[in-house]
VOGU-3710 file (C-alpha; in Angstrom, 3 decimals, decimal comma):
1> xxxxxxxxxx> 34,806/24,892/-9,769  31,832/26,713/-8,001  29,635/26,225/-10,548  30,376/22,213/-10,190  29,592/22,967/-6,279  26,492/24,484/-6,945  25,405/21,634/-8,989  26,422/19,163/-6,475  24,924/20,822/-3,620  21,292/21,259/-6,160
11> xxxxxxxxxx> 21,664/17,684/-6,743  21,987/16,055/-3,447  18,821/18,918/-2,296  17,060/16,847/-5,010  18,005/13,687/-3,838  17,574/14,034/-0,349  13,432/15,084/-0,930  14,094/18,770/-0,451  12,931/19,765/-3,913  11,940/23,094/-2,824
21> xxxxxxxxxx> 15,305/24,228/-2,274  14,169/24,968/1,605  16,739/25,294/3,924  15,821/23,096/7,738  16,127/26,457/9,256  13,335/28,203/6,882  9,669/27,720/8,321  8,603/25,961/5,418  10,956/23,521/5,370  9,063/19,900/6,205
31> xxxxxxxxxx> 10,411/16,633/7,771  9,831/13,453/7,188  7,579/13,219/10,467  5,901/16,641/9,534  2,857/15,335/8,411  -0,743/16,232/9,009  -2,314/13,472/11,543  0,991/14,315/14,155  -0,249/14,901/16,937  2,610/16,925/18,476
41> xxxxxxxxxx> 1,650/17,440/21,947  0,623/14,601/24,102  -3,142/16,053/25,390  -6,056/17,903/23,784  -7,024/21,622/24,646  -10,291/21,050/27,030  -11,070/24,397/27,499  -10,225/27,251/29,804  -9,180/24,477/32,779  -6,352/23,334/30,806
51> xxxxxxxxxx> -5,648/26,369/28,435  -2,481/27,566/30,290  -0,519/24,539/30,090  -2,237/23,839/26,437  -0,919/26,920/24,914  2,593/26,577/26,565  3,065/22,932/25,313  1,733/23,801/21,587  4,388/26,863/21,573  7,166/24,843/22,473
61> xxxxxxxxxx> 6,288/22,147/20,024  5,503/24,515/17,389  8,585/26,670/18,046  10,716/23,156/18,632  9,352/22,981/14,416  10,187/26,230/13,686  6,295/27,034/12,838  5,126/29,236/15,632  5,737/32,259/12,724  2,467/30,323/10,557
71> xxxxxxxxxx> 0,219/30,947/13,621  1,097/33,810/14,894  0,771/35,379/11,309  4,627/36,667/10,982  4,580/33,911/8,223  2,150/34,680/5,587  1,744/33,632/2,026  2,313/37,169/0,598  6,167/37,654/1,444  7,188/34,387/-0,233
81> xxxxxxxxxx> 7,823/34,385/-3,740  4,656/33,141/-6,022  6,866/29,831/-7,173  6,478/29,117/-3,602  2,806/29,916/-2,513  1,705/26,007/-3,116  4,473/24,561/-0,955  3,447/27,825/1,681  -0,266/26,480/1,350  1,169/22,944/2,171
91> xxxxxxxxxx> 3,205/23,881/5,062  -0,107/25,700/6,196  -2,126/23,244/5,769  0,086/21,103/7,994  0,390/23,052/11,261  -3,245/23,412/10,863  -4,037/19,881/11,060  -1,797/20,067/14,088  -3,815/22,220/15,600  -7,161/20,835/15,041
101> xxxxxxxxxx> -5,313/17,356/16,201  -4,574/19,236/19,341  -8,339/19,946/20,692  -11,204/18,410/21,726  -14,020/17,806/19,422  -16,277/19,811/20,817  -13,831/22,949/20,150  -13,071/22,218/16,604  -15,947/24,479/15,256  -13,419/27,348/16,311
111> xxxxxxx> -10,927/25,770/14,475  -12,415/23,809/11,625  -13,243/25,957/8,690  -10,118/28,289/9,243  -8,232/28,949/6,151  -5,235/29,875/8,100  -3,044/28,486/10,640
//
């Protein structure tokens, strides 16, 4: 009976798109609308004039996503098992399209060829 549980709960994981096997309340588990040209705050980072309210905004949204851990390196590649480093290197890759989405051209060099997010 459990196994038949555990077979129906693997199968509807499948079905639903999570083929990982990544629970919503890991931070590598993606949404439908997690995709890389979100923009998930509603203004750019300018510079130091608007860097306060910037950085509170991206926290919130980033938290709200349950991805703050990928930037503030609690999140990184090396504790996940190796079966999962290319879905880590996806998720990654994500939040740091987020954040390049999130500033002003001119401040992308900072940003750009970062490996990390």
């Amino acid at each position: 009976m459990i196994v038949k549980a555990r077979q129906s709960k693997q199968a509807q994981s499948v079905q639903s798109g999570q083929k990982t096997g990544v629970d919503y309340n890991h931070p590598l588990f993606l949404s439908q609308s997690d995709v890389s040209g979100t923009q998930i705050i509603s203004f750019q980072l300018a510079g130091v004039e608007n860097y306060s309210i910037w950085y509170r905004s991206m926290r919130v949204a980033l938290l709200g996503r349950n991805k703050l851990r990928l930037v503030n390196g609690s999140c990184k590649k090396e504790v996940f098992p190796e079966e999962m480093g290319n879905h880590w290197e996806r998720v990654n890759i994500v939040v740091l399209s987020w954040l390049m989405n999130s500033v002003e051209k001119g401040l992308l060099g900072g940003i750009m060829y970062a490996s990390n997010a």
